[in-house]
C-alpha positions as CSV (number, residue, x, y, z in Angstrom):
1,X,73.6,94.3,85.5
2,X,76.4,94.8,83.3
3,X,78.1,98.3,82.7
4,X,79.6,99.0,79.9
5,X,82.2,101.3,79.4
6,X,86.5,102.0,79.3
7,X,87.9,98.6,81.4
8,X,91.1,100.2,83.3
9,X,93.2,99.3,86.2
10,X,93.0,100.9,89.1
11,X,95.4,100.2,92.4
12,X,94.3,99.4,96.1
13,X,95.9,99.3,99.3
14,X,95.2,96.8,101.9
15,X,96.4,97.4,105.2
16,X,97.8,94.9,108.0
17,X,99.2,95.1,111.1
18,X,103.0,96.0,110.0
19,X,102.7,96.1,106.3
20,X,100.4,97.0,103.7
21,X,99.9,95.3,100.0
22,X,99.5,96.8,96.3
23,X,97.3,95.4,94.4
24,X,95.8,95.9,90.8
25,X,92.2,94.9,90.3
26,X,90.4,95.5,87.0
27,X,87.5,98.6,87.4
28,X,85.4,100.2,84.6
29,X,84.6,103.8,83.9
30,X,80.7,103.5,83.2
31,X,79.7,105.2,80.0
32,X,76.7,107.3,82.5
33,X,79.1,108.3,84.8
34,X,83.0,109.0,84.0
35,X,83.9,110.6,87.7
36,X,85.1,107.7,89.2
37,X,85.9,103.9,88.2
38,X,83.7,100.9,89.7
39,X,84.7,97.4,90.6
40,X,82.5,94.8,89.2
41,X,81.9,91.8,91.1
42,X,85.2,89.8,90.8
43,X,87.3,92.4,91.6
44,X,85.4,92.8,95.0
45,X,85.5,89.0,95.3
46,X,89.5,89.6,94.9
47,X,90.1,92.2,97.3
48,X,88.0,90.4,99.8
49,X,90.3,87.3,99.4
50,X,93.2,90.2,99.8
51,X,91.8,90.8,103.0
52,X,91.3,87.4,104.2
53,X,94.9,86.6,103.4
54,X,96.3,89.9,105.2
55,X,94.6,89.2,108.5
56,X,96.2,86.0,108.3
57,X,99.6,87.1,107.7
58,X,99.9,84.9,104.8
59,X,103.3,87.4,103.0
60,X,104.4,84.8,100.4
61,X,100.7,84.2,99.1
62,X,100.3,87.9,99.2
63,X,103.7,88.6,97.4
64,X,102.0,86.3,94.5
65,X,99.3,88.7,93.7
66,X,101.0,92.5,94.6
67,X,103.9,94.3,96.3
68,X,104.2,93.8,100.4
69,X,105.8,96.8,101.6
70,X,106.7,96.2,105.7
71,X,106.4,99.3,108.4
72,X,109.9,100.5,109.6
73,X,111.2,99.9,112.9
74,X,113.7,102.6,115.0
């Protein structure tokens, strides 16, 4: 099923053990229902390879794709 409707970007988090990631995937605003953007396919596919790459620790593939932002030590 394709939805139809205003393509935007919206921003996710991904969350490791001592950093988190920013990414941008690609959503759309469905035409039946403007309250909140949907992923389609892809960007699910994406995020899931986000994943896959943060529980492996893998920072300079992740710096390709969004912002790394690292937990503070005192």
């Amino acid at each position: 099923m394709e939805l139809t409707g205003e393509r935007t970007k919206i921003v996710r988090w991904i969350r490791g053990s001592n950093f988190v990631v920013r990414v941008e995937v690609d959503a759309i605003i469905p035409d039946f229902d403007t309250s909140e953007p949907c992923l389609e396919p892809a960007a699910i596919r994406f995020l899931d390879d986000v994943k896959d790459k943060v529980s492996r620790g893998l920072i300079a593939e992740l710096e390709k794709i969004g912002e790394v932002y690292f937990r503070r030590t005192a």
